[in-house]
N, C-alpha and C positions, 0 to 999 in steps of 0.2 A: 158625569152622568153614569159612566162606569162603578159608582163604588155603589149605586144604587140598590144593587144586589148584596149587598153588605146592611143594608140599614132593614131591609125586606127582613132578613138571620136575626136581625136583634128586635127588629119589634117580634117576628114569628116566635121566639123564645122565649120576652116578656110575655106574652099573651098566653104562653104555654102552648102552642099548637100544634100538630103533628108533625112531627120533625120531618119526618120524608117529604109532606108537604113542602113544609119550608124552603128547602133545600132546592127543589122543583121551583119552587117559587120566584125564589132568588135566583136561579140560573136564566128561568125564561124573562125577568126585568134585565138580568146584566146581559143577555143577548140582546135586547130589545134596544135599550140603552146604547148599545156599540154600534148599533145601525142606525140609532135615531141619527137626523141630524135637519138643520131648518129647512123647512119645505119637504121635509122624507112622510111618504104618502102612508096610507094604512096597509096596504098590499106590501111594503118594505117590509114592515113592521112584523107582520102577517108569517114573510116568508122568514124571517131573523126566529121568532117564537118557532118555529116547526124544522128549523137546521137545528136551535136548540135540540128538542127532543129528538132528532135522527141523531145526534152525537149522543146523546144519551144510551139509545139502542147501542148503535155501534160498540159503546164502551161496553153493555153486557153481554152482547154477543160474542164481544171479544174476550172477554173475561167471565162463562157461564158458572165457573167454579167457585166464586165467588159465594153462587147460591145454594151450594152445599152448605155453607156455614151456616146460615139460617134454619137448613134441615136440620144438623148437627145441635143447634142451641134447643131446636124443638124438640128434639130423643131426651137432652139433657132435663131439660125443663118437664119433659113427662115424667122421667125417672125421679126426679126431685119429688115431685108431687106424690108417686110411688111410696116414698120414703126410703130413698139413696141415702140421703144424709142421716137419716136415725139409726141406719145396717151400720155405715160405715162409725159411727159413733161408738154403738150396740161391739161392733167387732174390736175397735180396737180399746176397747175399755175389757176388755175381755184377755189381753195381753198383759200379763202382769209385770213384764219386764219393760214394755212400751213407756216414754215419757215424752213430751212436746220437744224437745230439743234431737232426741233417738230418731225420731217419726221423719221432724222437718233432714235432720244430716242424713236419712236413707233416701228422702225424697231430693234431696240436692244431687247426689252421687246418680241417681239415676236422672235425672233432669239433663245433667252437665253431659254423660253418657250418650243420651239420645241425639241430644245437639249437635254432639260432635260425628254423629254420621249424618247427618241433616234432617232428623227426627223431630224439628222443631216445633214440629204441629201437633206433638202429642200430649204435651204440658200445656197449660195456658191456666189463666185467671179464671176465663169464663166455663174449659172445659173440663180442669183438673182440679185447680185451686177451691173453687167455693164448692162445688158439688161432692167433693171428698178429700182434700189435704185440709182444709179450713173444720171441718165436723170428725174429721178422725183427730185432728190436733184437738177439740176443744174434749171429744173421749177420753184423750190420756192427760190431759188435765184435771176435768172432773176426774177418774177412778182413783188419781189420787190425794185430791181436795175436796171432792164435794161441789155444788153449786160452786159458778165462775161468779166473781161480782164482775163487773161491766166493763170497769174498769184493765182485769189482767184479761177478759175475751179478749177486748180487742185489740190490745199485746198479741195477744197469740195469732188474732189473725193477721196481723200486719208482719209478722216475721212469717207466716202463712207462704203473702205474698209478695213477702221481700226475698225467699230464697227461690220462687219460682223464675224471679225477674233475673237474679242475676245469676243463677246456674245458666241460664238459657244464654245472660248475653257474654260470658265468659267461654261457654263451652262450644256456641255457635259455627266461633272464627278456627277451628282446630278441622272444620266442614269446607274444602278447597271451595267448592261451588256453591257459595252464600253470597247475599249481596253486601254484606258486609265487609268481606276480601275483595271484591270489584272498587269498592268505594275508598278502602284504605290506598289499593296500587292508585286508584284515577287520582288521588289528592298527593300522594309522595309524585308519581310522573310529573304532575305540575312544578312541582319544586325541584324537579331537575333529579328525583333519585328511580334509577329503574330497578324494581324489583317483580319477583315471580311469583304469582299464587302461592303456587308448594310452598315458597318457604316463609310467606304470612304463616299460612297454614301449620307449617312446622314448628314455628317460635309463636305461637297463640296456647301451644300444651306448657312452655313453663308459668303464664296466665295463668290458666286456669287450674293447674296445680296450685299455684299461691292463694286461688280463691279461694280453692277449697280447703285448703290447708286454716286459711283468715275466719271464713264464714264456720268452720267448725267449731275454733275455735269462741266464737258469739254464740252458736248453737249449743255448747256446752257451759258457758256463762247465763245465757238465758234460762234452762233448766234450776239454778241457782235463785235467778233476779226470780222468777215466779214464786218458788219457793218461799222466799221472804218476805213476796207482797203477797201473798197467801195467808204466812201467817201474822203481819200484820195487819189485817183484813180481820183475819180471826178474833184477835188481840181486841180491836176497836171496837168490834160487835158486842 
């Protein structure tokens, strides 16, 4: 009866419904559900539905910051409409030395940087990546091809957000107080090895030197791979 709240998630999803709905939904049947039982009267049931939603409070009460992010997406999302993404295009197409590969390895160096003193919330897909690393990369693309066919965009955006991902999870662990260093000591204690934050933290810098040394290494090959699927693109036209 328990998974019931499970089957609620996937019809709400085929159906296309509002997700928070859903979610809502499915919690107060999987409460419902865990009180039912033969003979359990509608007042159980009653009270199971409204412990649901007091856990719910609870957890935002406990967690209001949360609802910053949604402020946050909303500044983004006005600025976009603004036209953030056509400045940031407009500017770095205006860089004559700028090229997608330059752009992305300045954007990783600082990315890996912030991490490592636990700046990890200043990069992101939703706040950095699309709104200006993804439209300043497709800038220094076009100023020096012309229209992108569809094809090398979304190349570009995918290495976009493939250096955001792994600057951040390379550079993270180099930050003593992440949950990341909590989780590496709790899984080695298990297995009998004891170690200290500091020195995760210590030996996570020859890491993320290798990244960056690796991922530059791509980010200077990819300047190339576009190049040639550019001008075969050219070529075919």
């Amino acid at each position: 009866m328990s998974l019931l709240g499970m089957v609620v998630l996937v019809v709400g999803f085929l159906l296309r419904a509002n997700p928070l709905l859903i979610v809502l939904a499915a919690a107060l049947v999987t409460g419902m559900a865990a009180a039912w039982a033969p003979g359990t009267g509608v007042g159980t049931l009653v009270h199971a539905a409204t412990s649901t939603l007091a856990s719910f409070g609870r957890a935002y009460n406990a967690n209001r910051y949360v609802s910053l992010v949604w402020v946050a997406l909303a500044a983004i999302g006005m600025l976009e409409r603004l036209g953030l993404q056509e400045r940031a295009r407009t500017w770095i197409a205006s860089v004559r030395v700028a090229t997608v590969g330059r752009l992305l390895a300045v954007y990783f160096v600082l990315r890996q940087l912030t991490a490592a003193v636990g700046l990890t919330s200043l990069g992101g897909q939703a706040q950095m990546v699309r709104p200006l690393i993804a439209p300043m990369a497709d800038g220094a693309a076009e100023a020096q091809a012309g229209l992108l066919p569809d094809r090398v965009r979304n190349m570009v955006r995918a290495h976009c957000a493939a250096v955001d991902n792994i600057a951040v999870f390379f550079g993270e662990d180099i930050f003593v107080a992440i949950a990341s260093i909590l989780l590496i000591k709790g899984f080695m204690e298990q297995t009998g090895i004891v170690v200290q934050p500091f020195d995760l933290s210590r030996w996570a810098i020859p890491t993320a030197l290798a990244a960056l040394a690796i991922h530059g290494l791509r980010l200077a090959r990819l300047d190339r791979t576009l190049r040639r699927m550019l001008e075969r693109a050219e070529g075919s036209s």
